[in-house]
MDAnalysis code that builds the backbone (N, CA, C; Angstrom):
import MDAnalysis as mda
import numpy as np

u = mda.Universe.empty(183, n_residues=61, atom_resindex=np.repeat(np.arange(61), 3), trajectory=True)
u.add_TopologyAttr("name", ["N", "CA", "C"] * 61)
u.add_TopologyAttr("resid", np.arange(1, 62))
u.add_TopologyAttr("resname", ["UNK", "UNK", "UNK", "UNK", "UNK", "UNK", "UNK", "UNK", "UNK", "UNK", "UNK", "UNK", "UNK", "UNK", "UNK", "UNK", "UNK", "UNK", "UNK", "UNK", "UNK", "UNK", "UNK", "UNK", "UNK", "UNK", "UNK", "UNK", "UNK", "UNK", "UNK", "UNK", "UNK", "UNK", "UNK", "UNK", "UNK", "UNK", "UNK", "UNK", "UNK", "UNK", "UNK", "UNK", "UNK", "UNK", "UNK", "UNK", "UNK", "UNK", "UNK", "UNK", "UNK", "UNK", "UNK", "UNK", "UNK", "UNK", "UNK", "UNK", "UNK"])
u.atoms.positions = np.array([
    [-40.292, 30.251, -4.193],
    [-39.578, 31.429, -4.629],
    [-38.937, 31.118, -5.973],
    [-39.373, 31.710, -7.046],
    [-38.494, 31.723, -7.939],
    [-37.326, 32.742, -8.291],
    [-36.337, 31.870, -9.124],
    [-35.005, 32.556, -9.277],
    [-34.361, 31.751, -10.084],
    [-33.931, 33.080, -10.751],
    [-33.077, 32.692, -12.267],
    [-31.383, 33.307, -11.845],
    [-30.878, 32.054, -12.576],
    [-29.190, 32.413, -12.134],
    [-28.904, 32.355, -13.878],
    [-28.530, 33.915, -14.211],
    [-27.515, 34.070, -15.307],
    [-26.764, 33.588, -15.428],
    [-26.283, 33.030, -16.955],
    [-24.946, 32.490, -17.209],
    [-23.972, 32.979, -17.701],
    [-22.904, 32.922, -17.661],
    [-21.673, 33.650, -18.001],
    [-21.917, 34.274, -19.230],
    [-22.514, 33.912, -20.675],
    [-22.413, 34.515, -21.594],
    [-23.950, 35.023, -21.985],
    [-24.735, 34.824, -21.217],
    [-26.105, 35.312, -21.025],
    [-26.589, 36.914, -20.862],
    [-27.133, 36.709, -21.700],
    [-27.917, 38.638, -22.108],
    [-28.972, 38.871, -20.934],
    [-29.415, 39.488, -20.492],
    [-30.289, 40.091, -19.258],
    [-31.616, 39.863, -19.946],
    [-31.840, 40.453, -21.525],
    [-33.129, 40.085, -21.604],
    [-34.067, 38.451, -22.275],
    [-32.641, 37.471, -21.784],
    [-32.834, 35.890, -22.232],
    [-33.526, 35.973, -20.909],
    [-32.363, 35.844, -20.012],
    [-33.059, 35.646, -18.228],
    [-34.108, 36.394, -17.456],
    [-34.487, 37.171, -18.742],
    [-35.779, 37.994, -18.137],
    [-36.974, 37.236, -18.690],
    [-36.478, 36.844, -19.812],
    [-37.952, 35.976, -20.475],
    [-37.880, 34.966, -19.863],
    [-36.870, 34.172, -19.165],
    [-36.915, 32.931, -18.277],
    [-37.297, 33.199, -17.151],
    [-37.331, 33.909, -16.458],
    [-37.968, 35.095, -15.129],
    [-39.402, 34.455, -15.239],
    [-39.908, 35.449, -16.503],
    [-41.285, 35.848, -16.761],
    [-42.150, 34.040, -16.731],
    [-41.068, 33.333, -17.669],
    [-41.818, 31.904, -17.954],
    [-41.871, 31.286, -16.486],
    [-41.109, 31.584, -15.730],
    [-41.267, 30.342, -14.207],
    [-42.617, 30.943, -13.258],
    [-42.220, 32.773, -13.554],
    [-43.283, 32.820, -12.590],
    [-44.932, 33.095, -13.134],
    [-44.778, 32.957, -14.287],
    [-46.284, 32.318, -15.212],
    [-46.730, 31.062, -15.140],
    [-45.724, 30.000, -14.812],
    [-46.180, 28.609, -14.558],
    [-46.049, 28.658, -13.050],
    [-45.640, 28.947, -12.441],
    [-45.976, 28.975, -11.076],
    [-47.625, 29.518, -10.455],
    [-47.943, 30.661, -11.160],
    [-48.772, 30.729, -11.128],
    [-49.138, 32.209, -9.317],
    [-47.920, 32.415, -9.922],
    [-47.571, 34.131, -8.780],
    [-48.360, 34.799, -8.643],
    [-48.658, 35.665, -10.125],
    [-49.613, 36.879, -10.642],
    [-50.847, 36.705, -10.269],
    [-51.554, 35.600, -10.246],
    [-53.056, 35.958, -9.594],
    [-52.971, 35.417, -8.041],
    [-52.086, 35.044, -7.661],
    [-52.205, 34.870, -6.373],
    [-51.629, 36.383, -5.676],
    [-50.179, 37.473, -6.421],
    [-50.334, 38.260, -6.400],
    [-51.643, 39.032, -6.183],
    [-51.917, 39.411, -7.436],
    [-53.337, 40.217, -7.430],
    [-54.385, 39.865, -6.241],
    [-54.658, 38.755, -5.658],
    [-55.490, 37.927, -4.860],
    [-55.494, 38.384, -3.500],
    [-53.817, 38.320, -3.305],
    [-53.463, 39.685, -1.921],
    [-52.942, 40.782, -1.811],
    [-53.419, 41.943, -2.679],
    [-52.964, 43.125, -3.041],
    [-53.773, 43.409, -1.906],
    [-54.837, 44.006, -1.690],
    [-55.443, 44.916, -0.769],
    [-56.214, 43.759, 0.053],
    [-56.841, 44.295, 1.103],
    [-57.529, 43.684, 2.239],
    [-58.714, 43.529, 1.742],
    [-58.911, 41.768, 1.993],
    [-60.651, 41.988, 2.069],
    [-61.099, 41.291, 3.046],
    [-62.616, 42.235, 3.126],
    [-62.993, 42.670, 4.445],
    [-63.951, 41.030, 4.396],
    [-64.368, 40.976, 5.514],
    [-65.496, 39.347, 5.216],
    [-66.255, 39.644, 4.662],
    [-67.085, 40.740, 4.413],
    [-68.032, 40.811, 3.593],
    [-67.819, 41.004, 2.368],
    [-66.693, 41.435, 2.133],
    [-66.090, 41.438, 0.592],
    [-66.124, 39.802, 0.380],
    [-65.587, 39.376, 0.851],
    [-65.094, 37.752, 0.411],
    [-65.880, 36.873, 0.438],
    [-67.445, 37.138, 0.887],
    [-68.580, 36.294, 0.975],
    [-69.250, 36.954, -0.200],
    [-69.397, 37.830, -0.600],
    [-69.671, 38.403, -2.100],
    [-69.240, 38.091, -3.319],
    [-67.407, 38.068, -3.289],
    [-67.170, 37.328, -4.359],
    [-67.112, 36.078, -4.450],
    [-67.094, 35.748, -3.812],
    [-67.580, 33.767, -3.183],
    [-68.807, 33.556, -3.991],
    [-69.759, 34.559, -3.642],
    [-71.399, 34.513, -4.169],
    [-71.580, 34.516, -5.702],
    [-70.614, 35.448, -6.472],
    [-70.533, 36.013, -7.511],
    [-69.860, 35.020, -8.466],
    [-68.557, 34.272, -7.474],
    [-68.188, 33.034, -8.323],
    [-68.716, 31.734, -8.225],
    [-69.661, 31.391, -7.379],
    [-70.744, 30.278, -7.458],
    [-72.027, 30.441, -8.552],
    [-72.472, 31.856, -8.289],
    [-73.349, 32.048, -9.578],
    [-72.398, 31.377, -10.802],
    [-71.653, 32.263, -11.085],
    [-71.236, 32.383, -12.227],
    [-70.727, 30.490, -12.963],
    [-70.563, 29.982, -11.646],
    [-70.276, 28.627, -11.794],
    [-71.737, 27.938, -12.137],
    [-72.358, 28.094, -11.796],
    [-73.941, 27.835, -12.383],
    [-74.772, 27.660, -12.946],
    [-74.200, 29.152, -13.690],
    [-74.876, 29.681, -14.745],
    [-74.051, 28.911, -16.285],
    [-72.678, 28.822, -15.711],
    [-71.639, 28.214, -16.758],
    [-72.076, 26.471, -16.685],
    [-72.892, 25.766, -16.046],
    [-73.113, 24.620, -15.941],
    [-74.317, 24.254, -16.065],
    [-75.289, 25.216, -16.292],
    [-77.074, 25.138, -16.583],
    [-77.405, 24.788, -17.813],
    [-76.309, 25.380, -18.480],
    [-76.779, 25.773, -19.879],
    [-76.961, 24.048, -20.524],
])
């Protein structure tokens, strides 16, 4: 869990850019995005498929 504790003479939009930096190195947002909606097994054996190609194709060359 990240969390930013303001400091006494601290502006809202310092501790917002310190916000933004922890949970960019944490690495939230695509794990976010990752469990936004449900996927079904056949969804997830597809993009499984789609990112092995693509791993492949990026290593053939």
């Amino acid at each position: 869990m990240t969390q930013v504790i303001i400091g006494e003479n601290e502006g809202i939009e310092s501790a917002l850019r310190r916000f933004k930096r922890q949970v960019s190195k944490a690495g939230i947002f695509p794990d976010m995005r990752k469990h936004r909606h449900f996927e079904t097994p056949h969804e997830k054996r597809k993009r499984k498929l789609v990112a092995r190609q693509k791993q492949r194709k990026r290593y053939s060359r």
